[in-house]
C-alpha positions in Angstrom: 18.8 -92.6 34.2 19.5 -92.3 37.9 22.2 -89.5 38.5 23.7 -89.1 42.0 25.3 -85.7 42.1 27.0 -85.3 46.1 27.6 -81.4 47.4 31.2 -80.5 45.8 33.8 -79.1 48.6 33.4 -75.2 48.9 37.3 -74.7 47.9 36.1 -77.2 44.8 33.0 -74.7 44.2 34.8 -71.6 45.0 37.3 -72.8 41.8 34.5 -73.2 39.6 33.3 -70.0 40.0 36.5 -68.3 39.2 36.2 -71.1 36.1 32.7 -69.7 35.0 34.2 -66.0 35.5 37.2 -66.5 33.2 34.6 -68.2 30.7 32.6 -65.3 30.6 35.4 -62.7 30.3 36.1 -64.5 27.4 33.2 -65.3 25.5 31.8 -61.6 26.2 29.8 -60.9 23.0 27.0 -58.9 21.9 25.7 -61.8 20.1 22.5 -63.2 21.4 23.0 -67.0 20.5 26.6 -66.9 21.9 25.6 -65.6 24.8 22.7 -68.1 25.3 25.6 -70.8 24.4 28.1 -70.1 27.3 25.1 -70.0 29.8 24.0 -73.2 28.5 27.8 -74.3 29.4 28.1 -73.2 32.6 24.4 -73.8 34.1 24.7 -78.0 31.9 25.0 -80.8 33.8 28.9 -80.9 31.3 31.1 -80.1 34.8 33.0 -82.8 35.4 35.6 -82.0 33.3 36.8 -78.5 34.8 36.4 -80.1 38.4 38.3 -83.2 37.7 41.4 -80.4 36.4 40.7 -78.7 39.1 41.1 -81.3 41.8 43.9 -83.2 39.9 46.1 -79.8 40.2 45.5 -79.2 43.2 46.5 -82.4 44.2 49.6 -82.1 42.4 50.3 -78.9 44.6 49.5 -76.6 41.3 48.1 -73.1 42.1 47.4 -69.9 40.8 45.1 -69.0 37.9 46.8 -71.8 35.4 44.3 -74.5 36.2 41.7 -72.4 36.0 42.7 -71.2 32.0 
């Protein structure tokens, strides 16, 4: 399957790693499988989602650490 993935903005990439911090602060365990799960999450190719959110808010003039939750 041919994929074309073009370089995100660096405001667009700068939000995602606030996204990938937030998800970590949360899903801080001492569980080895868990752990393994949310680096699985945030290293996947399963990003689109966050950065649409991400880009639709700010589109819509929303700020702040909401879209990011």
């Amino acid at each position: 399957m041919f994929q074309h993935s073009a370089p995100s903005p660096a405001w667009l990439q700068h939000d995602m790693e606030r996204v990938d911090a937030i998800i970590r602060a949360h899903m801080n365990n001492d569980v080895a499988l868990i752990r393994q799960v949310v680096e699985f999450i945030l290293h996947g190719a399963e990003r689109r989602r966050p950065a649409l959110v991400l880009a639709t808010a700010r589109a819509l003039g929303h700020g702040g650490e909401r879209p990011h939750a």
